[in-house]
C-alpha positions as CSV (number, residue, x, y, z in Angstrom):
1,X,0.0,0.0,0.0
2,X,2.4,2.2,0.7
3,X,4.1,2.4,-2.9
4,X,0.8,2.9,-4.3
5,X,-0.6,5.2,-2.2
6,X,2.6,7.4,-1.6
7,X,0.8,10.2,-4.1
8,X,-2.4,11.0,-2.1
9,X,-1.1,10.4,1.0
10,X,1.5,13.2,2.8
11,X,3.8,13.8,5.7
12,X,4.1,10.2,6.7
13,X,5.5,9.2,10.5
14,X,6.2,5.3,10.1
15,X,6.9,3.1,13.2
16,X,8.1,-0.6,13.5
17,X,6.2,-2.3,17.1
18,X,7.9,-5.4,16.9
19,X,9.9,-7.9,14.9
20,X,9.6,-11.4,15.6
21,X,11.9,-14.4,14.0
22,X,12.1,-17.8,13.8
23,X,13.9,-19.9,11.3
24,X,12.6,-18.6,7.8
25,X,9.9,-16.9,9.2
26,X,9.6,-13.1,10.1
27,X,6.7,-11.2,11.8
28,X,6.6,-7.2,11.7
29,X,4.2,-5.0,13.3
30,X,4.1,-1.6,12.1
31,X,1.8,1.1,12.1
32,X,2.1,4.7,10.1
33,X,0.4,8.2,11.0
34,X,-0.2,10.4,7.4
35,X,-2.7,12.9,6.1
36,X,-4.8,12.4,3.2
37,X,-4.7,14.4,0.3
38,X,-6.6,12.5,-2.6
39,X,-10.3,12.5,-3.7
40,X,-13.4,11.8,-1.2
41,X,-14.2,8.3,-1.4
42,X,-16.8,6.4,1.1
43,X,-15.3,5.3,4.1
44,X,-11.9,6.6,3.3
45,X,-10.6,9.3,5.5
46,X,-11.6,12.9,4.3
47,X,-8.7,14.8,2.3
48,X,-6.5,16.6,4.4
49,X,-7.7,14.4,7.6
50,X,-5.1,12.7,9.8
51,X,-5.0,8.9,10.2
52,X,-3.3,5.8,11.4
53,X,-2.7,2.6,9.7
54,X,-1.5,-0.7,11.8
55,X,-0.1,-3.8,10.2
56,X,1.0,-7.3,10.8
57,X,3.5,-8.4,7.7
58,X,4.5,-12.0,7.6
59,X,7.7,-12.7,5.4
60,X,9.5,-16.0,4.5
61,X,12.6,-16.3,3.0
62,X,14.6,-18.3,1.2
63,X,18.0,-17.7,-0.6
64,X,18.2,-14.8,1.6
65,X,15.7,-13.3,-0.3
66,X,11.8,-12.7,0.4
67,X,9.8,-15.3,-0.8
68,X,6.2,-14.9,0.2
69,X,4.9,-11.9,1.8
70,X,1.9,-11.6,3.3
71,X,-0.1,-8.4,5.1
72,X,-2.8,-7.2,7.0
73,X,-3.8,-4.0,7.7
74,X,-7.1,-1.7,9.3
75,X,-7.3,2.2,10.1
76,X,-7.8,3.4,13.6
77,X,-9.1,6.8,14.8
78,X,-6.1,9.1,15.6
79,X,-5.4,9.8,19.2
80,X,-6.2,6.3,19.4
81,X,-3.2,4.0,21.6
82,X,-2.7,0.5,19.6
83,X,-1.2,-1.4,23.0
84,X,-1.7,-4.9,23.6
């Protein structure tokens, strides 16, 4: 999402939560804080609005390259912790 949505989306604060490893396996949890800048669209943040995205990436590797990548992510309200 983030190379796609690069163009509508400004001033971006990006965090890394954790990082978890085992064998080939790796687990990231990230969130990021931007404002939006492109068109209105139903339940999409309003241009110019403020909001978080949190994500859980899964990564294998092999070769010491990625070999399957795999992501979730969901908006929260700003102002809004994210602690487990």
């Amino acid at each position: 999402m983030v190379k796609r949505g690069a163009p509508v989306l400004a001033d971006v604060r990006i965090k890394v939560e954790a990082i978890i490893a085992k064998d080939d396996r790796v687990a990231v949890r990230w969130s990021f804080r931007r404002s939006y800048v492109g068109e209105a669209w139903d339940s999409f943040p309003k241009p110019g609005e403020e909001f978080n995205l949190a994500a859980i990436s899964m990564y294998r590797f092999a070769d010491r390259k990625i070999e399957d990548d795999r992501s979730i992510e969901t908006f929260w309200q700003p102002d809004t912790p994210w602690d487990w």
